[in-house]
N, C-alpha and C positions, 0 to 999 in steps of 0.2 A: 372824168376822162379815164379812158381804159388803159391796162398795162400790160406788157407780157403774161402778168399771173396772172390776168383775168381772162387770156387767150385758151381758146380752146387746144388740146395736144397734149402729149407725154415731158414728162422731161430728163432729156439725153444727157448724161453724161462726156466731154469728147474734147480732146487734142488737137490744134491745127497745124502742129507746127516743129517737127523733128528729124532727126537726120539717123543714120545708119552707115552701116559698111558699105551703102549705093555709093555714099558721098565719102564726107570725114568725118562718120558717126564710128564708135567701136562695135558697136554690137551688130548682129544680121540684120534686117529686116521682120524675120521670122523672131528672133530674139525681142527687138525691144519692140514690136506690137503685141507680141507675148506679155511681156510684163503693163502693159496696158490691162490687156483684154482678162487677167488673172486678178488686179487689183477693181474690174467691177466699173471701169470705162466703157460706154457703149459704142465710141466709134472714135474712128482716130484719124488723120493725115500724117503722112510720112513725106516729107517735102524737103528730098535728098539736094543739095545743089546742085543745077542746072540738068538733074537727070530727071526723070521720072520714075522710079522704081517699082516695081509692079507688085502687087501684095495682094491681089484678087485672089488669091490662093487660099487665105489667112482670115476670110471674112468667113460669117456661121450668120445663121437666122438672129442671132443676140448677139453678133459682134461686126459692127460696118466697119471695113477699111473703104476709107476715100481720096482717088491720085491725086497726089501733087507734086509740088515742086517748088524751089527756093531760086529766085533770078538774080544775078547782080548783076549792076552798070555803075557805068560814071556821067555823071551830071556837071556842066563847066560850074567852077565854083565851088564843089564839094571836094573837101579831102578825101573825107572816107567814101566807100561805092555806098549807094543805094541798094537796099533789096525791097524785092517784091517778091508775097509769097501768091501761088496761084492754087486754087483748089478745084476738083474736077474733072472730067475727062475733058480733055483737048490739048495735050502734047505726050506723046510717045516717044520715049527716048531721052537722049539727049540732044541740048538746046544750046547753040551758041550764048557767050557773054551779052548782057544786053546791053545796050546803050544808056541811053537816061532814064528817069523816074516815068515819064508819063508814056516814053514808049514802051517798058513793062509792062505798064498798065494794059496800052492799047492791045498787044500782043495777047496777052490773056483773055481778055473779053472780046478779043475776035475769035479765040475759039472756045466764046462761051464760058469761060470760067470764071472765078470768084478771086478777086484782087485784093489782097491785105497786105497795105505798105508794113514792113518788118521792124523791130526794135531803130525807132528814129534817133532815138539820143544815144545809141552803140553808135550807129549812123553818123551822127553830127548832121544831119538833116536841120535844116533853117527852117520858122516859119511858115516863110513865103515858099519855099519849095513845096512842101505840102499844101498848102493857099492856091497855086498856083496848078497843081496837079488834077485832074477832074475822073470821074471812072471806077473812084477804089470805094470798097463796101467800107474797111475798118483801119486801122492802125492798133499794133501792139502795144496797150499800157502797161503791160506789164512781161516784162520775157526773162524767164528765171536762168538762162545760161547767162544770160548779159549782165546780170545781177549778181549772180555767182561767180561768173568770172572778173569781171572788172568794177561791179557797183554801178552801171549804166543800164539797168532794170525798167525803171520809169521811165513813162511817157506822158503823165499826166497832162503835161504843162501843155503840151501839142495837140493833145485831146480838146482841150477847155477852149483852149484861143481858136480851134475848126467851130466847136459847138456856139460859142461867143458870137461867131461868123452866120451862124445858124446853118451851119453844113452839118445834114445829117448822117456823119461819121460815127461807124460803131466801135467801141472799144473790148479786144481781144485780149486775156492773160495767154499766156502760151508756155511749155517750156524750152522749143529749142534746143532740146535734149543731143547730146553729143558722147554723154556717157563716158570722158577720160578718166582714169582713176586718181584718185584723190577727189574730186568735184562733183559733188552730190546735185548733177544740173537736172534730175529730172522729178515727176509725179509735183512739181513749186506752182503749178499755173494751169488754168482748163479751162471750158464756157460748160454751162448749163444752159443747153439749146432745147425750145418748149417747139416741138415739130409735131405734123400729124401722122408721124412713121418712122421709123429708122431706118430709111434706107437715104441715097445719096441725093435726090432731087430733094424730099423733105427737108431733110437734116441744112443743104445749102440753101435754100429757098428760105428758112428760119435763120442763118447766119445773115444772111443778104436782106432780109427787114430789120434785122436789130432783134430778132426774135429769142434773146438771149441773156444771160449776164454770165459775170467772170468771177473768179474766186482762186482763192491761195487755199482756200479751209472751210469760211463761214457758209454758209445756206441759209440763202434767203425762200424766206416761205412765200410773202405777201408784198406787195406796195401798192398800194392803192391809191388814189386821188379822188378827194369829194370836194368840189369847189374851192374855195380855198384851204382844205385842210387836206394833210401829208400824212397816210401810214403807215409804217413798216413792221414785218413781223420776220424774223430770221431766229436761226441757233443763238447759243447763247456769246454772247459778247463784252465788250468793255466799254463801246461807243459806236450808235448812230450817227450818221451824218449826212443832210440832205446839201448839195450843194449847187449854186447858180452862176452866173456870172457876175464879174468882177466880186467884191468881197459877201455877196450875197449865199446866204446859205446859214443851218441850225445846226447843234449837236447836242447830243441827247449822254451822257455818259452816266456808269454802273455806280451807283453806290461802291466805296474803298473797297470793302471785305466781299462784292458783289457781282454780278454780270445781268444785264436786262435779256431780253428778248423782244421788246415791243419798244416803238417811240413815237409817238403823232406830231407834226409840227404844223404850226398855223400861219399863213402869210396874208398880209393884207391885199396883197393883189402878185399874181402870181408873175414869176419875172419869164425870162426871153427862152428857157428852160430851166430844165431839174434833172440831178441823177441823185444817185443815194451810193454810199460806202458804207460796210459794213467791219467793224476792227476788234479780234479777237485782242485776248491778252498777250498773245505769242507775236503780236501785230499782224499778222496774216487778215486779210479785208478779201472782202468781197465786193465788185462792183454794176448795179446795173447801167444799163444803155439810157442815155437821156430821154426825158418829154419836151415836146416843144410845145410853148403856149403861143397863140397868134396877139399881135401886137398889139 
């Protein structure tokens, strides 16, 4: 079965998900897709609350800015609001408050754009709210301001139990960047997107198949699959780990004084899916997008 890294394409560097002085980010616009496109980012979203902020300006043949935007509503039953981020062109400006979870959704993808429900467990998001929502490409597993600010980072759990469901949801690191002083929220979280170009159709068109994975640090080189056997080839690390549903899954870890690079795991028959994490010493992981096997 084939994987992202067996796909033909480049692979992009890129941010979906930060905020500026459009919103209640500190920096300009100009300022922190600067510090992106200086540290060797290929492409970035800027996704100011409820504005659109325009950065067409900032983009070069080696550096994509792509519009977005960060939505919130309230859903009956939630404390906290829901957000949704949207990606793409299709709103100009500023955007009213939205209403619930699925009408973001619908809102965005009626003008065409790429829907990624935002940090759900900052959220207090249920389950079933995501279960019940239909439309969206991914969800945030990982969002380093939500981590850095409160320790509400992960999303794993919400991830497992869609993929569990066999809803093929992708999972996004992001950082959310907001840049206050004292709170080092940004450069924690990004996708490496395998696209056939850097510009804004490719780059979303590979977000929106899964044509990705996420990372705090690690780089993954390889995952392969040959019938029942699993391989991964990434930087260097402390522990692979391929994982499935309910308690199903391998882990591969480094010799004490050690770090691997490579791990093959063997299954006797392959379960409902697979992802793989990848965990430096610093614990920083990398994660690819699930495989689905048919039943």
């Amino acid at each position: 079965m084939r994987t992202v890294f067996e796909a033909e394409g480049k692979w992009y560097k890129g941010v979906t998900h930060f905020h500026s002085t459009g919103s209640d980010g500190r920096w300009t616009p100009e300022e922190i897709t600067g510090w992106y496109k200086e540290r060797g980012y290929d492409f970035c979203a800027l996704t100011d609350h409820l504005v659109c902020t325009d950065t067409r300006h900032v983009s070069t043949s080696t550096f994509l800015t792509i519009p977005g935007i960060e939505m919130h509503g309230r859903d009956e039953g939630i404390d906290r609001t829901p957000h949704v981020v949207g990606l793409g062109k299709g709103i100009e400006g500023t955007v009213e408050r939205g209403s619930g979870l699925q009408e973001m959704i619908n809102l965005f993808n009626s003008r065409g754009m790429l829907s990624i429900v935002a940090h759900p467990y900052w959220s207090s998001l249920r389950d079933e709210h995501l279960s019940a929502a239909t439309g969206y490409a991914g969800i945030e597993i990982y969002n380093h301001t939500c981590w850095q600010g409160v320790g509400k980072g992960d999303s794993l759990t919400y991830w497992d139990n869609l993929l569990y469901d066999g809803r093929p949801i992708w999972g996004l690191a992001v950082d959310d960047a907001h840049c206050p002083p004292g709170r080092d929220d940004i450069g924690g979280g990004w996708i490496m997107a395998k696209a056939e170009a850097l510009d804004e159709p490719s780059i979303l068109e590979a977000i929106r198949l899964g044509q990705f994975y996420s990372s705090q640090g690690p780089v993954i080189a390889s995952w392969r699959i040959d019938g029942s056997e699993v391989y991964v080839r990434c930087s260097a690390v402390e522990r692979i780990q391929v994982h499935g549903p309910n308690g199903l899954g391998r882990t591969v870890r480094a010799p004490e004084e050690g770090l691997i690079t490579e791990a093959s795991f063997t299954f006797e028959s392959m379960p409902r899916y697979l992802r793989v994490t990848c965990v430096d010493r610093q614990c920083n992981r990398a994660w690819t997008n699930p495989v689905f096997f048919g039943e």
